[in-house]
N, C-alpha and C positions, 0 to 999 in steps of 0.2 A: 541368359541368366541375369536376374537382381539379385544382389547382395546387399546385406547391410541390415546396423543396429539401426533398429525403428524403436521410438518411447512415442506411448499413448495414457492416457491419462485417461481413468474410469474413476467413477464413483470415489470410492476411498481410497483407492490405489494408482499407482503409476506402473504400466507393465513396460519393462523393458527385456525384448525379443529379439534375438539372432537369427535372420531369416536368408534363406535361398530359395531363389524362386526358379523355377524353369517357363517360357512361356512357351506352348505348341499352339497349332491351329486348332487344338480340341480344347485351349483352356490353359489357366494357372495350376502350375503345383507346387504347394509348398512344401518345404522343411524346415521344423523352428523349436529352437532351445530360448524358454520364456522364464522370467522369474518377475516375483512383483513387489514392490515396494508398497506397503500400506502405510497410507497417513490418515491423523485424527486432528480435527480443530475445534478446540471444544473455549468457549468463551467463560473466561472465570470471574467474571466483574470485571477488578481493576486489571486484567490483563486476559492475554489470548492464549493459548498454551495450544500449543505445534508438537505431535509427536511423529517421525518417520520412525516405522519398524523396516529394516535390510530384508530380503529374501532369508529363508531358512531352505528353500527346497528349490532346483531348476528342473523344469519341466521339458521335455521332449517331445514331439512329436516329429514323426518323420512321414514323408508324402512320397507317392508316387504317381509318375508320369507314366500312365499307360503302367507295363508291369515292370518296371524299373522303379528304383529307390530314386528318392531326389537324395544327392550327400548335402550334406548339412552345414552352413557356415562354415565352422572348424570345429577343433576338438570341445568336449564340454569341460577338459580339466581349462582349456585357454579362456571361456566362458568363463568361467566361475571364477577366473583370477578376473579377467576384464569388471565382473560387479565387486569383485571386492575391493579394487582397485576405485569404483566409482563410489563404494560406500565410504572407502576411505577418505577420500576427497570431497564427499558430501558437506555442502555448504549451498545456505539459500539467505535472502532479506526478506522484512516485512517493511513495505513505508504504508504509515499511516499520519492521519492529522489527530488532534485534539482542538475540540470548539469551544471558544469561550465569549461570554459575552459580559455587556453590566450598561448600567445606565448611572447618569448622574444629574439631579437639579439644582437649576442657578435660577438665581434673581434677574441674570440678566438676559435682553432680546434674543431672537434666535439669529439676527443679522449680527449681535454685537459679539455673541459666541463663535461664529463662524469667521468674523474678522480674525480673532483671537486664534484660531484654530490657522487658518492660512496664514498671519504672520508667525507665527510660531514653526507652523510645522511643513510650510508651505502645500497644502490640501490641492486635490482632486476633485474640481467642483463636478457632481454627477448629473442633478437635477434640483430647479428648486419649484416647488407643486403650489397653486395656485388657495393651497391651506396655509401657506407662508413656512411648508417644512422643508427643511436642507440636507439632500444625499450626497454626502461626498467621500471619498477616502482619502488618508495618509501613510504614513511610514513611520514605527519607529522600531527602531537598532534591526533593519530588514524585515518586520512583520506588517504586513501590511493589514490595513485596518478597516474596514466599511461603517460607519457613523448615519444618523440621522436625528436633527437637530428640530424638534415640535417647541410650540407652544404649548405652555404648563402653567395652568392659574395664573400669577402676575408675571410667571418669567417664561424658563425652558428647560425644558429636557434635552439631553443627549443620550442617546442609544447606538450600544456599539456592539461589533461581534469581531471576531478574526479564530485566525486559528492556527495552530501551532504544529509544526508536521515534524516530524520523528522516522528514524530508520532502526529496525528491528534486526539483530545478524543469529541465524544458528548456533552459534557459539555462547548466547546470551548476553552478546552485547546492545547495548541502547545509543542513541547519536545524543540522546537529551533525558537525562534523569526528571524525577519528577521537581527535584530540587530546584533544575536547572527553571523548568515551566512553571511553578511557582514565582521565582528571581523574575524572569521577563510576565509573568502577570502582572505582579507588583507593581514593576516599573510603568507597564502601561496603565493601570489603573491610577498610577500617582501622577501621572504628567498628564492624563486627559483632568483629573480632577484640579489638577492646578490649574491647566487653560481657560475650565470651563467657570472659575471661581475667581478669577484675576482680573 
C-alpha cells in the first residue's frame, strides 16, 4: 500500500488528493478523495492581485484491485476537516524587485568622476573599455548599484540602474511601502548627484 496527501499544481488550480494505492503484479489501483484550490493572478498596473478560492466540493473516487474495493485514506468527514484546516492556515509570499534607473551630467572627466565615486563610496571597479567608459558598482544604505561612467560633449555622463526588492504576504502585508522606495530613491539620486558634481 501508498498512502498519503499528494498536492499537484495544474493550470489555475492546486489539487490536493488523499490517496491509497494498492500495488499487484497486474498494476496500480487507486483510491482518492480530491478537492482543488483555484487561483487567479491577474496584473493590475501598479500591483498584482492574487486570489485563492478553498474547495467548495470533495471529490471521490474509489478503485478497484481486481474485484475488490481499494478503502480509501480515511473517512471524508476527516478529509474535509484536514482542507479546512489547511485553508485556515493558508498563507503564501510574493518577493519581487522594482528597477530604477537615472543618469546624471558633469563638467567633469570620467576618470575624475570615478575617483570621486571610489573615495567616497569606496566602488567596485568592473571594467574600463578602451572608449575611456567606466563600469563599476557601489553600495548605498545595502542597495547595490551598477553605474557607468561615458564621455559627454566636454564632460561625462553617469548611468545607473539598481533595484529595489520587496516581499509580498497573504495577508496584505508589504516589507517596503511605496513611501519607503521613493525615501531610498531620493536618497540615491542625491548622493550620486552630489558625487558626480563636487
Amino acid at each position: 500500500y501508498i498512502k498519503g496527501r499528494q498536492v499537484k499544481t495544474k493550470e489555475n488550480e492546486i489539487q490536493v488528493s488523499y490517496l491509497n494505492t494498492v500495488t499487484t503484479d497486474t498494476g496500480n489501483f487507486s483510491s482518492a478523495q480530491y478537492a482543488s484550490y483555484k487561483f487567479n493572478i491577474e496584473d493590475k498596473g501598479d500591483y498584482t492581485e492574487v486570489k485563492i478560492t478553498s474547495p467548495s466540493e470533495l471529490k471521490v473516487h474509489t478503485g478497484r484491485a481486481l474485484f475488490v474495493k481499494v478503502e480509501h485514506f480515511t473517512s471524508s468527514d476527516i478529509v474535509i476537516k484536514d482542507l479546512q484546516k489547511i485553508t485556515n492556515e493558508l498563507s503564501f509570499s510574493i518577493e519581487g524587485s522594482q528597477a530604477y534607473s537615472g543618469e546624471e551630467k558633469s563638467e567633469f572627466s570620467v576618470d575624475a568622476i570615478y575617483n570621486s565615486f571610489k573615495r567616497k563610496l569606496g566602488t567596485n571597479l568592473i571594467l574600463k573599455d578602451r572608449n575611456n567608459e567606466v563600469y563599476f558598482s557601489f553600495n548605498i544604505d545595502n542597495t547595490i548599484i551598477n553605474a557607468k561612467i561615458s564621455p559627454y560633449r566636454n564632460g561625462s555622463v553617469v548611468e545607473y540602474e539598481y533595484y529595489q526588492s520587496y516581499v509580498a504576504t497573504s495577508d496584505g502585508k508589504v516589507s517596503k511601502s511605496m513611501s519607503d522606495f521613493n525615501t531610498i530613491e531620493n536618497k540615491i539620486s542625491a548622493a550620486i548627484k552630489n558625487i558626480v558634481n563636487s
